[in-house]
Structure formats: C-alpha cells, structure tokens
C-alpha positions as CSV (number, residue, x, y, z in Angstrom):
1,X,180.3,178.8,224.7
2,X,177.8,179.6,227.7
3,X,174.8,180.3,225.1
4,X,175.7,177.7,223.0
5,X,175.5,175.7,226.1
6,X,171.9,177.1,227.2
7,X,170.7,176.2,223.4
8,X,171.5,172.7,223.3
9,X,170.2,172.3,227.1
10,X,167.0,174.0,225.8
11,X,167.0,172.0,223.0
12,X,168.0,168.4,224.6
13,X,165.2,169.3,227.8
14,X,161.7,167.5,226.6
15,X,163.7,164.1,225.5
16,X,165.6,164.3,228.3
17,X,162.8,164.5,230.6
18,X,160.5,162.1,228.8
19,X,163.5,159.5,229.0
20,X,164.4,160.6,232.9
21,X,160.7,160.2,234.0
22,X,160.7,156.4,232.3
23,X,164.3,155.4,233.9
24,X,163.3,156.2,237.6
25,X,159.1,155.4,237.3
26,X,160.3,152.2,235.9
27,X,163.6,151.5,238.3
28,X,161.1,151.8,241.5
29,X,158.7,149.6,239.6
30,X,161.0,146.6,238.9
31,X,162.8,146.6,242.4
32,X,159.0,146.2,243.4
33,X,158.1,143.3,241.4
34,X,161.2,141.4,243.1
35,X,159.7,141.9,246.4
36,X,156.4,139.5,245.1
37,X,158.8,136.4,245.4
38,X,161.1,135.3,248.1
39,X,165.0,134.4,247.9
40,X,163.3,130.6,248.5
41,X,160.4,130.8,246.4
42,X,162.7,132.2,243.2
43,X,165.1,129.0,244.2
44,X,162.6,126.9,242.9
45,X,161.2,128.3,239.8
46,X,165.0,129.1,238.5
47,X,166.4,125.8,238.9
48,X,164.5,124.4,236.5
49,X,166.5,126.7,234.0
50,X,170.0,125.5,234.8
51,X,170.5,125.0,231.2
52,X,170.1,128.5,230.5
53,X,173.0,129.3,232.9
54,X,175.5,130.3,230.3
55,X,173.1,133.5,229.1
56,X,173.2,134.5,232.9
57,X,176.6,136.7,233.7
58,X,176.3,135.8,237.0
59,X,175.9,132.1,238.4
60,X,172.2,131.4,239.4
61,X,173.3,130.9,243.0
62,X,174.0,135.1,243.1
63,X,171.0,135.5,240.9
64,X,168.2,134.5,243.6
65,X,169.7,136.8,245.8
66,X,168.0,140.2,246.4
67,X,171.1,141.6,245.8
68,X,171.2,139.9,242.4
69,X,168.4,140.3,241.3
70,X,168.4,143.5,242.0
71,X,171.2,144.4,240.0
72,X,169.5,142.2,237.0
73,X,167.5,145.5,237.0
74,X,170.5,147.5,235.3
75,X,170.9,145.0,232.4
76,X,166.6,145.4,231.5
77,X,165.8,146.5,227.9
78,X,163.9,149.3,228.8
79,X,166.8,150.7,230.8
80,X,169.1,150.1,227.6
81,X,166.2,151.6,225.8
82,X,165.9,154.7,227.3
83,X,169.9,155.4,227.1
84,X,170.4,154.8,224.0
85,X,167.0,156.7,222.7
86,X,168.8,159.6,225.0
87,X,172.5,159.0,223.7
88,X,171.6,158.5,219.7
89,X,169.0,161.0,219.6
90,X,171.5,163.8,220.7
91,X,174.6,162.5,219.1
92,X,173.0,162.1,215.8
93,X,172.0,165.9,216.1
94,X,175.3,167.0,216.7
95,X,176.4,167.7,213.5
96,X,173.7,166.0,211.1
97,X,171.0,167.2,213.0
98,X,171.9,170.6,212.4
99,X,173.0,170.2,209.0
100,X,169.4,168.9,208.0
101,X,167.8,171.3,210.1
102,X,169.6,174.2,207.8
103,X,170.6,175.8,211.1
104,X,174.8,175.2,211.0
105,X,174.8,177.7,208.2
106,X,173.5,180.4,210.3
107,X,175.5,179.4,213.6
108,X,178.5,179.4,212.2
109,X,178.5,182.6,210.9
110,X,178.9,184.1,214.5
111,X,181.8,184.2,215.9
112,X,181.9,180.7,217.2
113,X,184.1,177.7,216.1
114,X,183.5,174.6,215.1
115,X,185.1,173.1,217.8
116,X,183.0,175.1,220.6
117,X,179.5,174.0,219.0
118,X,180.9,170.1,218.4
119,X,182.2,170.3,222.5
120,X,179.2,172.0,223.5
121,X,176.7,169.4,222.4
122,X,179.4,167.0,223.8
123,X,179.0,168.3,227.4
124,X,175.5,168.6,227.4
125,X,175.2,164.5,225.8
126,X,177.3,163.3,228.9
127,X,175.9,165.4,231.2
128,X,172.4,164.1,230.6
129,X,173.7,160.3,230.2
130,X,175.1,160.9,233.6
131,X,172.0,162.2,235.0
132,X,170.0,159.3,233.3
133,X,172.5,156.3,235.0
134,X,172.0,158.1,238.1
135,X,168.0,158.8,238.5
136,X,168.1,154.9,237.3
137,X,169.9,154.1,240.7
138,X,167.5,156.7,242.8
139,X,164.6,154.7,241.4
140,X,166.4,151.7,242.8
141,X,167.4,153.2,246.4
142,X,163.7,154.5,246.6
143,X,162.0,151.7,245.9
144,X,164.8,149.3,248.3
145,X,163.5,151.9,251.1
146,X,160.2,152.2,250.1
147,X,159.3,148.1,250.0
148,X,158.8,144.9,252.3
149,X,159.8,141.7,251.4
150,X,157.8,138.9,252.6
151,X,160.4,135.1,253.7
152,X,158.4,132.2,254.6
153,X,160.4,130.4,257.5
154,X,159.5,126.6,257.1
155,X,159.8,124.1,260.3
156,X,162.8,121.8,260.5
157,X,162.6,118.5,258.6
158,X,164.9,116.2,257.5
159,X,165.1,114.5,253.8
160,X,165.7,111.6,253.5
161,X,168.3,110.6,250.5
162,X,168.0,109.9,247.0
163,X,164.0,110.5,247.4
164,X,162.1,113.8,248.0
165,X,160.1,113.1,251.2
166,X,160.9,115.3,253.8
167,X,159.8,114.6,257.5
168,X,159.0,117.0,260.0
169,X,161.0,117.3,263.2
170,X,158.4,120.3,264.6
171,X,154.8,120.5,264.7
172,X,155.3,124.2,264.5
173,X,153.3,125.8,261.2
174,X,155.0,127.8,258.4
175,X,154.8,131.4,259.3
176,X,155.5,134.6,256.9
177,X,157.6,137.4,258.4
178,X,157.9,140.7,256.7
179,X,161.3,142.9,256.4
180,X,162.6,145.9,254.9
181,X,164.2,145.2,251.5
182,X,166.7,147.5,252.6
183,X,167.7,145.3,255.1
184,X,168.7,142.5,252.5
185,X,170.2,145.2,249.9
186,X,173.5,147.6,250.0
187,X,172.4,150.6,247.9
188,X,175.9,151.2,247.7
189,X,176.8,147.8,246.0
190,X,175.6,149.3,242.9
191,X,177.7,152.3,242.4
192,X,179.7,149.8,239.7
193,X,175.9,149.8,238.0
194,X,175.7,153.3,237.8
195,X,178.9,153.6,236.3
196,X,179.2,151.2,234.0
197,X,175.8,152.4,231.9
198,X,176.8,155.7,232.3
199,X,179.8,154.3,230.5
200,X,178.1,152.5,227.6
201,X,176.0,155.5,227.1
202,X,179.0,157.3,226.8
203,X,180.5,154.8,224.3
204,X,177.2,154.9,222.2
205,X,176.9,158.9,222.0
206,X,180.4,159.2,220.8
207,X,179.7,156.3,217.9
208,X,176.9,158.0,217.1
209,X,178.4,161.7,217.4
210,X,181.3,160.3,214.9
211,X,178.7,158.8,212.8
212,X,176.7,162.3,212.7
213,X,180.2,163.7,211.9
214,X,180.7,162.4,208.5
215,X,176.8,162.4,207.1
216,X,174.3,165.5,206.4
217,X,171.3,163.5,207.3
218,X,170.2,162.8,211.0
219,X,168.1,160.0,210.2
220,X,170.8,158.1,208.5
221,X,172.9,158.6,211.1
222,X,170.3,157.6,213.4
223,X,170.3,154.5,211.8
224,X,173.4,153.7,211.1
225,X,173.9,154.0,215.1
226,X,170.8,151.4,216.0
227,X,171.9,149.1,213.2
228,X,175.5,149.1,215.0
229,X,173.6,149.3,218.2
230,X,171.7,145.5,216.5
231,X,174.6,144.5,215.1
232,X,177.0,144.2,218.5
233,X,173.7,142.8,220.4
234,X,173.7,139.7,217.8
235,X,177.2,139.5,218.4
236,X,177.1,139.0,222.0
237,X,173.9,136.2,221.8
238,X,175.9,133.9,219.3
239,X,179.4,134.5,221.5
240,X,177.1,133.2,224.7
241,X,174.9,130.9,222.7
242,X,178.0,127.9,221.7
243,X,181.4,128.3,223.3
244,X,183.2,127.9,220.1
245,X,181.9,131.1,219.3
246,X,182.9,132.8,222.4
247,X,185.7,135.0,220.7
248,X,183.3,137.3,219.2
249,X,182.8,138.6,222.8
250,X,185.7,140.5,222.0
251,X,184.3,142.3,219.6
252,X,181.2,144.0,221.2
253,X,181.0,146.8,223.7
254,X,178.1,144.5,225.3
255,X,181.0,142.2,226.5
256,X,182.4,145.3,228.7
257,X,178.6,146.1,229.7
258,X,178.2,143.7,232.9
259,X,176.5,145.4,235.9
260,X,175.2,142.0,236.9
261,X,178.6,140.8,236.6
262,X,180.3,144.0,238.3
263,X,178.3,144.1,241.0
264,X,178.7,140.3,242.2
265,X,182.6,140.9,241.6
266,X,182.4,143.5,244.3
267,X,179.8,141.8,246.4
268,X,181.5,138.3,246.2
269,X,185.4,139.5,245.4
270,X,186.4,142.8,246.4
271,X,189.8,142.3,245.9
272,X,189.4,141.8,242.3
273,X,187.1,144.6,241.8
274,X,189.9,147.4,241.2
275,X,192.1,145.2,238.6
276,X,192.2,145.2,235.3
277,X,191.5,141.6,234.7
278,X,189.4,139.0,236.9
279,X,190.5,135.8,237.4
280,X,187.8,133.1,237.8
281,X,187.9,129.5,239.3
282,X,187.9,127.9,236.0
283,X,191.0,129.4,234.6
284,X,189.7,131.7,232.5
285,X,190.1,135.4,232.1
286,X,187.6,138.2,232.0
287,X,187.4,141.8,232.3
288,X,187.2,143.0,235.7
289,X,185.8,146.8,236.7
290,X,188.7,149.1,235.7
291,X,188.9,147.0,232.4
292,X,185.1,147.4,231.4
293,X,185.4,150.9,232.2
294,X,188.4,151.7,230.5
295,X,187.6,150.1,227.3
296,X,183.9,152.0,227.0
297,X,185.2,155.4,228.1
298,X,188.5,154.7,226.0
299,X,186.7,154.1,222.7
300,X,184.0,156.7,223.3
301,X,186.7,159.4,223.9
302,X,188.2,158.0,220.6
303,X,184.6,158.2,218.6
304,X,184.4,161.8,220.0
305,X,188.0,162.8,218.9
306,X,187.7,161.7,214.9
307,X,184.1,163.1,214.8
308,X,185.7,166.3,215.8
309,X,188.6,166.1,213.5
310,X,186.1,165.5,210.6
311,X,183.9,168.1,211.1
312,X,186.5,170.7,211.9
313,X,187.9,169.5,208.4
314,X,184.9,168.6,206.4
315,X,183.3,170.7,203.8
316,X,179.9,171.8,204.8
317,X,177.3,171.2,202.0
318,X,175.0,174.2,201.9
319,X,171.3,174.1,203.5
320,X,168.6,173.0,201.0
C-alpha cells in the first residue's frame, strides 16, 4: 500500500500545489483588503443593505466586525473553488480516472486489491483537503499579523432626535490611529472555519469518489459531481431567497457549510458551540457545530463506503 501511496501523491502533487499556492496567496490577500475600511466606515456602507440581511448567516451587526468579516473570508467562491477543483479532480480519478486512462487493468494485475488502491486514493484526497483548509487559515493568521488597520476616532457630539445634525461638544479634530489587526482578531476563533471546509471537502470527494465508482469515464463523473455541486448551490439561494421555501435547506450540504455562522456561535455563544442543535432568540432551530460536522463527515464516510462496495463488486470493462 506504501507505493501505491507514493503514486497517487506523485500523481495528485502539481494540482495540489497549483490549488495550495491560490488558497494561501489569496487568504493573505482578502484579510488585506478588510484592513482598507474601518469597523465605522463599513457601518455605513452596509446599512444601506439591511434588506439583504436574510442572504447573510450572520446578522450585519457581527458582520462589520473584523472578526466577521474576517471569517466572511471562508465562505469566498474562490476558496470553494479551489476545494472542490482539488476534491472532484481526485475523486473523479479514483476509479474512472484510471479506468479511462487504461491503467486499472495493469495495476490490478499485481498483487494488490481493490480495496487497497480505492483506500489509497482515499487517504491521499483527505490528506490534501486537509492540508488545503489549513494553508487557507495560515494565509489568514499571516496576513492578521502581517497588517494595520487604520480607526478614525471622531470628537464627541451629540444628535439631536428625529433629525441628523450632530453638534460638537470638542473642538478637538478627527484623528486616525493605526493598530495591529491582530489586536482586533483571535486567530484561534477560526479553528470552527478550518474545520468545517475541511469537512465539506470531505463530503464532496466522497460524492464524487462514489460517482467515479459506478462510471468508466472521468469526465462524466466530473460532471456529474459539478452539476450536483450547481444543483445544491441553487437549492440553498431559493431556501434563503422567500421563507416559504426555507425547507429545502434541508436538503443541501451548503446548509451544514456555515463558517460565518460557526465562528460567531463560538465568538458570541460558546456554550452552544459543542451541541448538536443551536437555539436562537426567535425560536427557531438550527444546526450548531457538532451537527454541521457530523452530517458532512457522516454522509462523506457513507459516499466513500458504497463507492467501495461497487467497485470491489463491479465488473471492470476492459481498456480501449
């Protein structure tokens, strides 16, 4: 199983560089752009989209925070890109891959089982999704230490109500002070961040490991796994876009996918963090940490298992 392991790491090594090299230059690069606008400044541009709330997982009054914003970084579309270019690309190659490739044929006719060369591309897949997740949050800690953030300290006024004029009780000017973002951000906040892509990523490479399972063609099982990949996206935007449609949350693995969310529930309620199920003011129910994380890994393990199953079973069609 050791050279089987050194192949696929051979193999897997220039996508999972390029993809490594675009999660952390990109992490350090968006925790920089935060620093151009102050918690104050950001106050005022974003409440003139109150109405767009309900997309937001987290309210607006945690989003103008460094700390929020910062973990906005997790939910980007180039850091979803670059897992699931890493996560598809390899679980599609599992067992399709090879199949088109004309190379199964030839490995299996060492003495190696099926289940060794389907657990071996397995370990390498989750190894490298882990190793994505977590040069995402070194990008993050970098760039936290690396930056200043500038807060513009106004003079004391008072407003008066139902009106907008504001009088000054000081003659003193508004100055600028710069600090270390670090001093405004917990790196360690974001562990739940980490974890929980590392967790979709896992989810998504064992769909698409299942899905690579049952076909002969990588490229249909690549896209079978983006079209499902589409499919649960469009899901989640109609379930957040009119509350009568918010059941169909419970039918995409973007529901369980909150690091905005996970992050502000350990931030802002700690004591929920570890359960199951969060309880929010208005009554309603959501998952909480341990629930998005069991549901991703829960499923994914389950993708993985069948995929396994139906290749140890299946009939391989000979290389053309």
């Amino acid at each position: 199983m050791r050279a089987l392991l050194v192949r696929y790491t051979l193999q897997a090594r220039t996508v999972f560089l390029a993809c490594g090299l675009a999660m952390f230059g990109f992490m350090m690069l968006r925790v920089w752009s935060i620093t151009l606008l102050g918690s104050e400044e950001f106050r005022e541009i974003i409440k003139h989209f109150k109405n767009f709330e309900k997309f937001s997982p987290v309210p607006f009054s945690s989003l103008v925070t460094y700390t929020g914003r910062a973990a906005r970084t997790f939910n980007e579309p180039i850091v979803l890109f670059v897992i699931l270019t890493w996560t598809i690309s390899r679980g599609s190659d599992t067992v399709a891959g090879q199949i088109n490739r004309g190379t199964m044929e030839m490995l299996l006719g060492n003495p190696v089982s099926r289940s060794n060369v389907y657990w071996s591309q397995f370990l390498v897949t989750t190894v490298g999704t882990f190793l994505l997740s977590t040069l995402a949050w070194l990008g993050m800690v970098v760039s936290v230490h690396l930056n200043m953030v500038e807060e513009v300290i106004k003079p004391p006024s008072f407003s008066i109500p139902y009106t907008q004029l504001e009088i000054p009780l000081s003659t003193a000017e508004v100055t600028t002070i710069q600090t270390p973002m670090s001093e405004y951000i917990n790196i360690w906040d974001f562990m739940p961040a980490l974890t929980i892509i590392f967790a979709m990523g896992f989810f998504v490479a064992g769909f698409a490991t299942m899905i690579s399972s049952f076909d002969r063609y990588r490229w249909r099982a690549v896209g079978i796994a983006v079209g499902f990949v589409i499919f649960q996206q469009s899901i989640r935007i109609l379930a957040v876009s009119k509350p009568e449609y918010n059941y169909l949350l419970n039918f995409t693995f973007f529901n369980p996918f909150d690091p905005e969310g996970l992050v502000n529930v350990l931030t802002e309620d700690p004591e929920q963090f570890w359960q199951f199920w969060q309880y929010e003011l208005e009554e309603s129910i959501r998952l909480s940490a341990l629930g998005c994380h069991c549901i991703l890994f829960g499923f994914g393990l389950l993708c993985y298992l069948i995929g396994n199953y139906v290749f140890c079973k299946r009939d391989l069609p000979a290389p053309i």
